[in-house]
PyMOL Python script that loads the backbone (N, CA, C, O; Angstrom):
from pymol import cmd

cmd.read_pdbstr("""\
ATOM      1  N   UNK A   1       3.681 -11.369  12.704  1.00  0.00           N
ATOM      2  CA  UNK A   1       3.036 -10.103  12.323  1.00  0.00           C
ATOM      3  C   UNK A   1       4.083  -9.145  11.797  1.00  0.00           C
ATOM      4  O   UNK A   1       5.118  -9.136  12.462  1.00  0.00           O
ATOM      5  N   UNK A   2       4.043  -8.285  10.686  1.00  0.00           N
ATOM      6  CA  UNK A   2       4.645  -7.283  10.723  1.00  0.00           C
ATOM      7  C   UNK A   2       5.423  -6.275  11.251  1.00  0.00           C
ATOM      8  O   UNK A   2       4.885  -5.544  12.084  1.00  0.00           O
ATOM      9  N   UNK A   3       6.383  -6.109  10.998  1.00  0.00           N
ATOM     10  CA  UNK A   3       7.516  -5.164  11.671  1.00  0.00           C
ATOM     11  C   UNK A   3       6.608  -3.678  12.213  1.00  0.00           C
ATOM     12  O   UNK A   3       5.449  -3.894  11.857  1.00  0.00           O
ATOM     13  N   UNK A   4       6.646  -2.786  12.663  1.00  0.00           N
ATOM     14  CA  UNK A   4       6.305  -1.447  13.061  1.00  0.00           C
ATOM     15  C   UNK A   4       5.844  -0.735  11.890  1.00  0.00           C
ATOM     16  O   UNK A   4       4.659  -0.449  11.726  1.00  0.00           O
ATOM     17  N   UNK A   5       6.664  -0.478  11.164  1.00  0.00           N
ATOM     18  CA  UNK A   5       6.574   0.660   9.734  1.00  0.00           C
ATOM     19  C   UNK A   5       5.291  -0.263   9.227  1.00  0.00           C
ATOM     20  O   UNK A   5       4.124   0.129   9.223  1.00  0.00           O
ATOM     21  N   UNK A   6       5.711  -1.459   8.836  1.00  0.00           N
ATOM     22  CA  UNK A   6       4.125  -2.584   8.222  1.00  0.00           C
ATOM     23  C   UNK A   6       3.218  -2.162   8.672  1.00  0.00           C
ATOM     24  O   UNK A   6       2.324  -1.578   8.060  1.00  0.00           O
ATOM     25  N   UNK A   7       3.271  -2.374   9.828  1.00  0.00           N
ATOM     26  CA  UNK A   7       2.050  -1.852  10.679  1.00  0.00           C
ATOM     27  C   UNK A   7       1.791  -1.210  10.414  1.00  0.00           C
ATOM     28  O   UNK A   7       0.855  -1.376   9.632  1.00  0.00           O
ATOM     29  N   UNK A   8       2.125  -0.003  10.611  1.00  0.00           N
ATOM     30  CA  UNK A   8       1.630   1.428   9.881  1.00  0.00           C
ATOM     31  C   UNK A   8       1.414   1.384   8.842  1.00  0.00           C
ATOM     32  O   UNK A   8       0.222   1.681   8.758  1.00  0.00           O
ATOM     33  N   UNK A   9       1.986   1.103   7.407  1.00  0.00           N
ATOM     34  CA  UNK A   9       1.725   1.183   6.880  1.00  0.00           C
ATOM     35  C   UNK A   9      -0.019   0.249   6.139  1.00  0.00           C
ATOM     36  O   UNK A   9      -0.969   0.701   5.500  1.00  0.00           O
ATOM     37  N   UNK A  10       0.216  -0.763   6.518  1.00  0.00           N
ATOM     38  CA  UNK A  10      -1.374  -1.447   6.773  1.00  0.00           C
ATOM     39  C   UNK A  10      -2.314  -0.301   7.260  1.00  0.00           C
ATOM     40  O   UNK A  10      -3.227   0.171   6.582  1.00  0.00           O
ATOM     41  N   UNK A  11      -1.910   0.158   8.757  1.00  0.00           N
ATOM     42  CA  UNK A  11      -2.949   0.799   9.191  1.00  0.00           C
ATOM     43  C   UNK A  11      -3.827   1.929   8.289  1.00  0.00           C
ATOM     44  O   UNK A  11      -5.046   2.088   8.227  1.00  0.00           O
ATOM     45  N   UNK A  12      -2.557   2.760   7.512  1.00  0.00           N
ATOM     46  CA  UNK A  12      -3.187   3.983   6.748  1.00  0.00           C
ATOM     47  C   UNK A  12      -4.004   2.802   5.594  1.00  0.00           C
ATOM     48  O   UNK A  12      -5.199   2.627   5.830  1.00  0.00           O
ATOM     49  N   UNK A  13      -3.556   2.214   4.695  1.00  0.00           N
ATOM     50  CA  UNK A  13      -3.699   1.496   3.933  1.00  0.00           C
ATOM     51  C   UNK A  13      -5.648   1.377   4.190  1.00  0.00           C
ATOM     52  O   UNK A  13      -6.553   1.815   3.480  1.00  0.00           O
ATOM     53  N   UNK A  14      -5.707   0.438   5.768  1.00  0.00           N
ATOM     54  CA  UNK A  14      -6.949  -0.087   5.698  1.00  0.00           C
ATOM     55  C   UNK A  14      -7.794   1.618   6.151  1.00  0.00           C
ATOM     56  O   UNK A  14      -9.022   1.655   6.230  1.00  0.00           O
ATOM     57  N   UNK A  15      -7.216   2.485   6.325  1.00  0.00           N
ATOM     58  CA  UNK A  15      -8.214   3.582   6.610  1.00  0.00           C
ATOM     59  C   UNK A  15      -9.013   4.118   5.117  1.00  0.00           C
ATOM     60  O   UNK A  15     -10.098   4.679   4.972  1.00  0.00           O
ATOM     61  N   UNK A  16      -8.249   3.799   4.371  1.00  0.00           N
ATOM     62  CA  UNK A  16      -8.595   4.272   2.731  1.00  0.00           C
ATOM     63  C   UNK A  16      -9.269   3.340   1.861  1.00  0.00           C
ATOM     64  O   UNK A  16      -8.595   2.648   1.098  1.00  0.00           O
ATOM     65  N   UNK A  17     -10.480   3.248   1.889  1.00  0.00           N
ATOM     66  CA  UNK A  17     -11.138   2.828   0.910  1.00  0.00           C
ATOM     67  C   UNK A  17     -10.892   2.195  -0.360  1.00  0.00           C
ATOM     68  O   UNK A  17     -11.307   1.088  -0.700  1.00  0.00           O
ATOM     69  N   UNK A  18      -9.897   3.309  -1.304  1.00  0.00           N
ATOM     70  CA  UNK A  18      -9.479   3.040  -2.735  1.00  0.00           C
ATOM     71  C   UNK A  18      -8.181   2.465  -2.212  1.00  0.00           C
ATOM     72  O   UNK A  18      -8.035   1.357  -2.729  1.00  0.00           O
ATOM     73  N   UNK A  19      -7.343   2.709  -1.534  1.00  0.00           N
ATOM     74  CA  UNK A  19      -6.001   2.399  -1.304  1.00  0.00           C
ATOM     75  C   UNK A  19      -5.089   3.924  -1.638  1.00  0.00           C
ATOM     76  O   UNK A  19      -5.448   5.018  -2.074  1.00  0.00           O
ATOM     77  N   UNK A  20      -4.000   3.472  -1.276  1.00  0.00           N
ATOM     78  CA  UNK A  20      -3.266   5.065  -1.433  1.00  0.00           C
ATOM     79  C   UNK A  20      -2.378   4.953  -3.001  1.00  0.00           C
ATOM     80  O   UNK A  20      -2.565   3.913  -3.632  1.00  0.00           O
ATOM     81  N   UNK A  21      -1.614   5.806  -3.494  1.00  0.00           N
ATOM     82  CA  UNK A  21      -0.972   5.343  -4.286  1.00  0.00           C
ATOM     83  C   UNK A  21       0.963   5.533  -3.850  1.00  0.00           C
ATOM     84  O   UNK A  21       1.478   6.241  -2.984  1.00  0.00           O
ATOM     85  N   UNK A  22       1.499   4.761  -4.672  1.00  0.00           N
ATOM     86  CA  UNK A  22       2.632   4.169  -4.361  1.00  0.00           C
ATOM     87  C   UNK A  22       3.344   5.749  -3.804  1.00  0.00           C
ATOM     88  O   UNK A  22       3.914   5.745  -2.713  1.00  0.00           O
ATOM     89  N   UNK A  23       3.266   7.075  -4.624  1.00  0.00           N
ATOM     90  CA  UNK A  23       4.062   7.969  -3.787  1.00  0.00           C
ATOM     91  C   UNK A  23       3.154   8.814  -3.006  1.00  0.00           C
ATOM     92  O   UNK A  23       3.198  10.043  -2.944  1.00  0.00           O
ATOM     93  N   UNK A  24       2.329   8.036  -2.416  1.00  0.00           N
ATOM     94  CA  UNK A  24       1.386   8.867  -1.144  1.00  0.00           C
ATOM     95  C   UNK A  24       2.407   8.057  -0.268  1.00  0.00           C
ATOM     96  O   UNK A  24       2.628   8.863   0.635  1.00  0.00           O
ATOM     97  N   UNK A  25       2.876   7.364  -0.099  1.00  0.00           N
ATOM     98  CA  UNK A  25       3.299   5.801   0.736  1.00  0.00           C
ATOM     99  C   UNK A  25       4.439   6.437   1.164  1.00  0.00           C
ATOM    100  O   UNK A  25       4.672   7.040   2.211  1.00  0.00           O
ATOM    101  N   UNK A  26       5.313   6.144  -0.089  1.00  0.00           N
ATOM    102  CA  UNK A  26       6.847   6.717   0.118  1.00  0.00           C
ATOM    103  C   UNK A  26       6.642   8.259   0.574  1.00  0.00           C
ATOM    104  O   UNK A  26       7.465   8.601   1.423  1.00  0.00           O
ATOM    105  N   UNK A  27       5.844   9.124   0.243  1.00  0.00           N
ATOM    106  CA  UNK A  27       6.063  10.549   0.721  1.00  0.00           C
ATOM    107  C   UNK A  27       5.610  10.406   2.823  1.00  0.00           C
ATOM    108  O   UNK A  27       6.077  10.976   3.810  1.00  0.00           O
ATOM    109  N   UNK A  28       4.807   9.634   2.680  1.00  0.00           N
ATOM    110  CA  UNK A  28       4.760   9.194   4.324  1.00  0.00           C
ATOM    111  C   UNK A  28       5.972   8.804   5.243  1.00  0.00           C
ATOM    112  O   UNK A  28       6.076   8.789   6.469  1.00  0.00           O
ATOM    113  N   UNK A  29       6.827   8.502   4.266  1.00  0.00           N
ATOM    114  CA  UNK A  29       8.029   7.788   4.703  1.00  0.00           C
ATOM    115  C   UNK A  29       8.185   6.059   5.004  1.00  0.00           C
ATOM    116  O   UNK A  29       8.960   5.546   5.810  1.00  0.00           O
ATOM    117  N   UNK A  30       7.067   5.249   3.972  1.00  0.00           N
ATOM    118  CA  UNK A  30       7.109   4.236   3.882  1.00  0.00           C
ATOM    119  C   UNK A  30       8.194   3.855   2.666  1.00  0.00           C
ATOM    120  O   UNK A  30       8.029   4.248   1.511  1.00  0.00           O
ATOM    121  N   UNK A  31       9.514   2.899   3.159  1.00  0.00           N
ATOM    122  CA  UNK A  31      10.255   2.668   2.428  1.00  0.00           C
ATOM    123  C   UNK A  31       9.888   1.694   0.753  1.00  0.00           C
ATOM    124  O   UNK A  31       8.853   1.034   0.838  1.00  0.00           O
ATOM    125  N   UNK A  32      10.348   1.627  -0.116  1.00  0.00           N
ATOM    126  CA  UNK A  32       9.744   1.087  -1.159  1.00  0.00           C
ATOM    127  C   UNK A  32      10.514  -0.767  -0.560  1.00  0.00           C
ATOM    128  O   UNK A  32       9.852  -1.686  -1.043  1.00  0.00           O
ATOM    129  N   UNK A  33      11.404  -1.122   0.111  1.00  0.00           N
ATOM    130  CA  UNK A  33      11.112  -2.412   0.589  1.00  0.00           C
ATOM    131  C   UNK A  33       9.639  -2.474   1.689  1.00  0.00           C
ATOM    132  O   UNK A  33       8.977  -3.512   1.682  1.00  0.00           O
ATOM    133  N   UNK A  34       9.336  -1.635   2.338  1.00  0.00           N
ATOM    134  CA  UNK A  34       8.186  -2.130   3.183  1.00  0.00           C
ATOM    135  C   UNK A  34       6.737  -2.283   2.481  1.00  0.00           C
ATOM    136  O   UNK A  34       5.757  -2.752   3.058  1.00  0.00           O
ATOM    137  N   UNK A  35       6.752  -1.770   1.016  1.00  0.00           N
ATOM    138  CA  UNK A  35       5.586  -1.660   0.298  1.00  0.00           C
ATOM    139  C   UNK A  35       5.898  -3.200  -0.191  1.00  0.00           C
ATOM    140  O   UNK A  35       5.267  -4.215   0.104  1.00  0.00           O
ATOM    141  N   UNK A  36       6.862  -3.091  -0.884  1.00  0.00           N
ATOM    142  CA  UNK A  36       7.049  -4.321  -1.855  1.00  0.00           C
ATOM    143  C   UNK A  36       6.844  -5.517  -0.751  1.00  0.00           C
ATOM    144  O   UNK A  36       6.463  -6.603  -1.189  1.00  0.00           O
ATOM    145  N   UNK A  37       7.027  -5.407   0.366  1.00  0.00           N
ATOM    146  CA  UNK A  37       7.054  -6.371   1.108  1.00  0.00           C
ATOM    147  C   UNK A  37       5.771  -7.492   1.710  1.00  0.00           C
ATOM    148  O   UNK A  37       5.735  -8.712   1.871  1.00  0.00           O
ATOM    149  N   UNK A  38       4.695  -6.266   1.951  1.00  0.00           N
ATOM    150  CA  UNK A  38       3.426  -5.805   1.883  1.00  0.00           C
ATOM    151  C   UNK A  38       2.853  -6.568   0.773  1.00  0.00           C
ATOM    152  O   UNK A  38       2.139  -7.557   0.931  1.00  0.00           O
ATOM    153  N   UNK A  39       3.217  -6.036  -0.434  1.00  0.00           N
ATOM    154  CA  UNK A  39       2.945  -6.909  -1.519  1.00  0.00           C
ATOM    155  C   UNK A  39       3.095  -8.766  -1.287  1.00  0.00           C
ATOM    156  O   UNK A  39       2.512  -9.817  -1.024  1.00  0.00           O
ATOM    157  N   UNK A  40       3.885  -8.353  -1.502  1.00  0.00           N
ATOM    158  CA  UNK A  40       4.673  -9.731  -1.865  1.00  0.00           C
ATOM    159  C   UNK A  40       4.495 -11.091  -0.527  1.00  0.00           C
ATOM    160  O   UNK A  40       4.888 -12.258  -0.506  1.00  0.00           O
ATOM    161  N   UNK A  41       3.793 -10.332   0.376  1.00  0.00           N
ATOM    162  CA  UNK A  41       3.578 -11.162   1.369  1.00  0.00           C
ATOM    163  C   UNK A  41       2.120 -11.639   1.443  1.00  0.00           C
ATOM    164  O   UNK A  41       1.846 -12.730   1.943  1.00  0.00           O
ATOM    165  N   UNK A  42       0.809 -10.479   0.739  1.00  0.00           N
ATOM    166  CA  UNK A  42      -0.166 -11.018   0.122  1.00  0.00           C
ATOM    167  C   UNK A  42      -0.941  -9.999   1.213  1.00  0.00           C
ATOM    168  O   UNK A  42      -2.119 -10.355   1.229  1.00  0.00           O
ATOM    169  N   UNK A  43      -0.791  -9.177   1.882  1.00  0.00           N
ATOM    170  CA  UNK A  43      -1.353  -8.183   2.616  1.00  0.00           C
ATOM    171  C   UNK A  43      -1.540  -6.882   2.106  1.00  0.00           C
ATOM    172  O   UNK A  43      -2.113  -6.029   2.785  1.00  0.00           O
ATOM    173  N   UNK A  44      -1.048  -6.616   0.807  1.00  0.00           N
ATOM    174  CA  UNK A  44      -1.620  -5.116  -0.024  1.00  0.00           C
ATOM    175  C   UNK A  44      -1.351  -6.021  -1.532  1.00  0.00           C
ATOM    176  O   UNK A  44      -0.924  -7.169  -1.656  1.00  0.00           O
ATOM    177  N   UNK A  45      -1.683  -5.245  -2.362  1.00  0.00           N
ATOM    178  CA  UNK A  45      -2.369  -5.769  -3.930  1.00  0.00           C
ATOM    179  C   UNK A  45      -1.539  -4.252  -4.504  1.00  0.00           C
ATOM    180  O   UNK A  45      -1.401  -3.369  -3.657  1.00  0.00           O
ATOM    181  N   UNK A  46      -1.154  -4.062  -5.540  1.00  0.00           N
ATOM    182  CA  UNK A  46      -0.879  -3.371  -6.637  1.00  0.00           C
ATOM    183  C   UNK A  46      -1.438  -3.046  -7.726  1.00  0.00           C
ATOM    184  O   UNK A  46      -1.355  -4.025  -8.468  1.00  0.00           O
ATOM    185  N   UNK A  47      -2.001  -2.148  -8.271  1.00  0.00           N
ATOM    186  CA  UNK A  47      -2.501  -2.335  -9.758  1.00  0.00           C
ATOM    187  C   UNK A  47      -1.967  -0.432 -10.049  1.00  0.00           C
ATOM    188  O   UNK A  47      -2.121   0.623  -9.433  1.00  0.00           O
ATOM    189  N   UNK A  48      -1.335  -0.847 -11.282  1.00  0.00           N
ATOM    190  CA  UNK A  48      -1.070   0.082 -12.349  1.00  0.00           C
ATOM    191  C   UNK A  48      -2.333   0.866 -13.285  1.00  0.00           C
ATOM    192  O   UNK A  48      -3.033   0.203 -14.050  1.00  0.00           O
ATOM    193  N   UNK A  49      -2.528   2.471 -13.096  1.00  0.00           N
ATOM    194  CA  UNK A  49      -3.237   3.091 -14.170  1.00  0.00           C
ATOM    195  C   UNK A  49      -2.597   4.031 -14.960  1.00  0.00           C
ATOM    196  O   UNK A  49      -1.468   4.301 -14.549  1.00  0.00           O
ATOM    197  N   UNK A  50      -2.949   4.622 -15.966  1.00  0.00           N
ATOM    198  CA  UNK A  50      -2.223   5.627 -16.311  1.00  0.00           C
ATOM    199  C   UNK A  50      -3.153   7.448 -15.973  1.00  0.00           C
ATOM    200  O   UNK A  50      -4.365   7.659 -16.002  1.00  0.00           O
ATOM    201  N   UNK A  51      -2.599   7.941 -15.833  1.00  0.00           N
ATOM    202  CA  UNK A  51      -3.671   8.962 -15.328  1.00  0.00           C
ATOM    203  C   UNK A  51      -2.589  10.624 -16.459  1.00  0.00           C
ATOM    204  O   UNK A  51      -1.401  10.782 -16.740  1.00  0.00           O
ATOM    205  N   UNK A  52      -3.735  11.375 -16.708  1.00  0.00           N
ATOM    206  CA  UNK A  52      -2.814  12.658 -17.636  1.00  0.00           C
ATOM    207  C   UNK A  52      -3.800  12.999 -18.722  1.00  0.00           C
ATOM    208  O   UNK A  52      -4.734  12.332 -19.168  1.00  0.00           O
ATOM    209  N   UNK A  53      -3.291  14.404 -19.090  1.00  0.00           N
ATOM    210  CA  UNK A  53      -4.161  14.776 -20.261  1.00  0.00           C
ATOM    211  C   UNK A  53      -3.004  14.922 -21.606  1.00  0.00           C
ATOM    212  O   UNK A  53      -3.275  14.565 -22.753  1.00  0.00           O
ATOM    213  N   UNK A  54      -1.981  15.386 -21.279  1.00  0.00           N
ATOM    214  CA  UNK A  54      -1.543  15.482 -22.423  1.00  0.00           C
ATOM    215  C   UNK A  54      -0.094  14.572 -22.568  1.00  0.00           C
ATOM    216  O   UNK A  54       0.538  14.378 -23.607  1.00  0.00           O
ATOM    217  N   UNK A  55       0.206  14.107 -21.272  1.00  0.00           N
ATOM    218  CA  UNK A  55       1.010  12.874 -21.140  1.00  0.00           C
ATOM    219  C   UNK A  55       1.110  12.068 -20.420  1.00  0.00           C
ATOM    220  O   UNK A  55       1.959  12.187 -19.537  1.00  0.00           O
ATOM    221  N   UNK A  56       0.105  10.641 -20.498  1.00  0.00           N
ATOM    222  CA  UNK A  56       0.141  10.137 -19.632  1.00  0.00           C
ATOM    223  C   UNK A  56       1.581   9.483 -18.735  1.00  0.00           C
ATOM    224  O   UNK A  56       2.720   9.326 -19.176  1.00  0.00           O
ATOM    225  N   UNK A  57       0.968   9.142 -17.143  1.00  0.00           N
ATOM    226  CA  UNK A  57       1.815   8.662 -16.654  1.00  0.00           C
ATOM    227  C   UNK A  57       1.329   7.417 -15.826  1.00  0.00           C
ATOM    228  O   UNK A  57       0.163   7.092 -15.605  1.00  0.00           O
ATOM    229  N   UNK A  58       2.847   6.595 -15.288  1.00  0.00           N
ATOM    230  CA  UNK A  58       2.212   5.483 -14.672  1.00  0.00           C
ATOM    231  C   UNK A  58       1.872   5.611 -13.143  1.00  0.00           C
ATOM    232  O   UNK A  58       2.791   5.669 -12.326  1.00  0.00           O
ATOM    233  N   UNK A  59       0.198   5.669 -12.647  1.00  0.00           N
ATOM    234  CA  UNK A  59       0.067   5.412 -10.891  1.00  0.00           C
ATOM    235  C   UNK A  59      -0.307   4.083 -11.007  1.00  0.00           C
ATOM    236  O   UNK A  59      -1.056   3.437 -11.740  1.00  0.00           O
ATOM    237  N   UNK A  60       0.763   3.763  -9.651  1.00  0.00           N
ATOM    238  CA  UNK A  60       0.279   2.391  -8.668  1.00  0.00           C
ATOM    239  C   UNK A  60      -0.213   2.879  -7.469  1.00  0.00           C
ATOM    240  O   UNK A  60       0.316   3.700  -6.719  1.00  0.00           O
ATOM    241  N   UNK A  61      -1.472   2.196  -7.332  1.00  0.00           N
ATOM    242  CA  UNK A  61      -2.181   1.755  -6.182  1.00  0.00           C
ATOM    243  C   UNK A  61      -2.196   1.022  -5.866  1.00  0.00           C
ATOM    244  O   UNK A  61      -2.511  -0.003  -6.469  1.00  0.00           O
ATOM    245  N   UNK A  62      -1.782   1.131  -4.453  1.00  0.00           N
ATOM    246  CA  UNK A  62      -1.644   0.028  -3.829  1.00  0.00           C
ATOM    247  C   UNK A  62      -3.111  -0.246  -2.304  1.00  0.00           C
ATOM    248  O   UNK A  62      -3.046   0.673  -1.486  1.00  0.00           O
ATOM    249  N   UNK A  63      -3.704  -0.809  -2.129  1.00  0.00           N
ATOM    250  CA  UNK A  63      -4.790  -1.384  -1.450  1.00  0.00           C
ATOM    251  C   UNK A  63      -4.868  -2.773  -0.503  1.00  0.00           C
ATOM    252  O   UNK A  63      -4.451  -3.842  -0.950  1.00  0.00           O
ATOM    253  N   UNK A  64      -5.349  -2.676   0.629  1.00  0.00           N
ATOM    254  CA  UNK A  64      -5.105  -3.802   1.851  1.00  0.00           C
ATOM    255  C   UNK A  64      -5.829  -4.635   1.134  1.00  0.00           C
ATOM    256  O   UNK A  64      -6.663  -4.293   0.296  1.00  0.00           O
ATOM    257  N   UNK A  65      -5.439  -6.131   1.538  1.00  0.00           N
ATOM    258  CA  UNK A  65      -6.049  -6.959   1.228  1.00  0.00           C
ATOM    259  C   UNK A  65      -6.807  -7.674   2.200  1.00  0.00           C
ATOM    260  O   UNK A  65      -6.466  -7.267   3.311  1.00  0.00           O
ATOM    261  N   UNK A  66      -7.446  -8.318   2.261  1.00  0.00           N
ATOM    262  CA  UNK A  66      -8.241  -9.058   3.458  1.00  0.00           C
ATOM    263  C   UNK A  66      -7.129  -9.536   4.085  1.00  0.00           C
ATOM    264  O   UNK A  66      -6.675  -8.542   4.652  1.00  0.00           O
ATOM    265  N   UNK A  67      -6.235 -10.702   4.385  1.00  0.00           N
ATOM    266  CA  UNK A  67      -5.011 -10.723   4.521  1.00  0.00           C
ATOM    267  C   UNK A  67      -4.500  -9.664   5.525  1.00  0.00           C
ATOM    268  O   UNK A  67      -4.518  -9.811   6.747  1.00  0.00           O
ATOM    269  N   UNK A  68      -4.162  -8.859   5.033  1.00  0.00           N
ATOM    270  CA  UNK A  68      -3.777  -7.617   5.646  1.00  0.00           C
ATOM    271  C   UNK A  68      -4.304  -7.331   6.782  1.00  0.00           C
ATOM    272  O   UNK A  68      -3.842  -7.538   7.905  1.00  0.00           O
ATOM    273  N   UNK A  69      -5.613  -6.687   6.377  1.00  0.00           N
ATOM    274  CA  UNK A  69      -6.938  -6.300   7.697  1.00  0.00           C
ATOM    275  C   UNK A  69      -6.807  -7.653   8.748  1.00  0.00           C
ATOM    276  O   UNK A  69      -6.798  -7.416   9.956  1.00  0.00           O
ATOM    277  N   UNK A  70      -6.729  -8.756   8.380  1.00  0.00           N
ATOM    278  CA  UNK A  70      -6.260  -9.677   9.387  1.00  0.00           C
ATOM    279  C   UNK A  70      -5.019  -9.688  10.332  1.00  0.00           C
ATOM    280  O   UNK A  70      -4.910 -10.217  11.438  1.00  0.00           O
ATOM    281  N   UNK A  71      -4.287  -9.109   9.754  1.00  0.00           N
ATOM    282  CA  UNK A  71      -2.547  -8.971  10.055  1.00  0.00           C
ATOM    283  C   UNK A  71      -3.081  -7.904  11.343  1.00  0.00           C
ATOM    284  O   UNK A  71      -2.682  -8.016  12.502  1.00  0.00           O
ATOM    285  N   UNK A  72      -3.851  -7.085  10.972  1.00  0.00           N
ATOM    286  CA  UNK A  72      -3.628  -5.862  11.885  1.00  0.00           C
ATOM    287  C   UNK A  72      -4.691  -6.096  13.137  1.00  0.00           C
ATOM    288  O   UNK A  72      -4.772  -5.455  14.185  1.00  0.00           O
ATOM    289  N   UNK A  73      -5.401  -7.113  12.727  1.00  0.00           N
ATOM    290  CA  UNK A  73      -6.458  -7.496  14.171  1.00  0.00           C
ATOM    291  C   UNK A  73      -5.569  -8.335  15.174  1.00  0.00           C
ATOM    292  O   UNK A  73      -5.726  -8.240  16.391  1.00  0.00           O
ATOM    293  N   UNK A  74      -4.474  -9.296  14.502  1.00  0.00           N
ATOM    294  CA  UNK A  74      -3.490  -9.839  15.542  1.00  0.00           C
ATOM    295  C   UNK A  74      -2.664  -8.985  16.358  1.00  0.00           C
ATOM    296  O   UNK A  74      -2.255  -7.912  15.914  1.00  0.00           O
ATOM    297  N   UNK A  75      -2.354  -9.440  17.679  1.00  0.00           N
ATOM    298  CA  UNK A  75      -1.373  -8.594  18.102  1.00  0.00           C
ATOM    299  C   UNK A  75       0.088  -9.130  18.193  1.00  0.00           C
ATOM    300  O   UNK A  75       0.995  -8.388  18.572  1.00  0.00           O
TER     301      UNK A  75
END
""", "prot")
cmd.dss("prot")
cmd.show_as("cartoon", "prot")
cmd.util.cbc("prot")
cmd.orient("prot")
């Protein structure tokens, strides 16, 4: 199972519906290895939008995956 911070960070993750985006995460004080990690382990998903009116920019959202929500029912 996931280290502590994972944990947490899953936890907010599965409280949110849409998912949070990448600097809701880091402003929580989730490190950008514990996101990527998250990722890359198949327990949160990533997707890129661009959001702006007169210049866009790039948000990632990031969102639990089933995977995940599993991670956090184990103890």
């Amino acid at each position: 199972m996931p280290q502590i911070s994972r944990r947490r960070a899953l936890a907010l993750l599965a409280r949110a519906p849409d998912g949070h985006t990448d600097t809701v995460l880091r402003t929580r004080g989730f490190s950008r290895k514990v996101i990527d990690g998250l990722i890359h382990d198949g327990f949160a998903t990533a997707s890129t939008t661009q959001a702006g009116r007169v210049q866009l920019v790039n948000v990632v959202r990031i969102k639990i995956t089933e995977a995940g929500r599993q991670a956090l029912e184990t103890p």
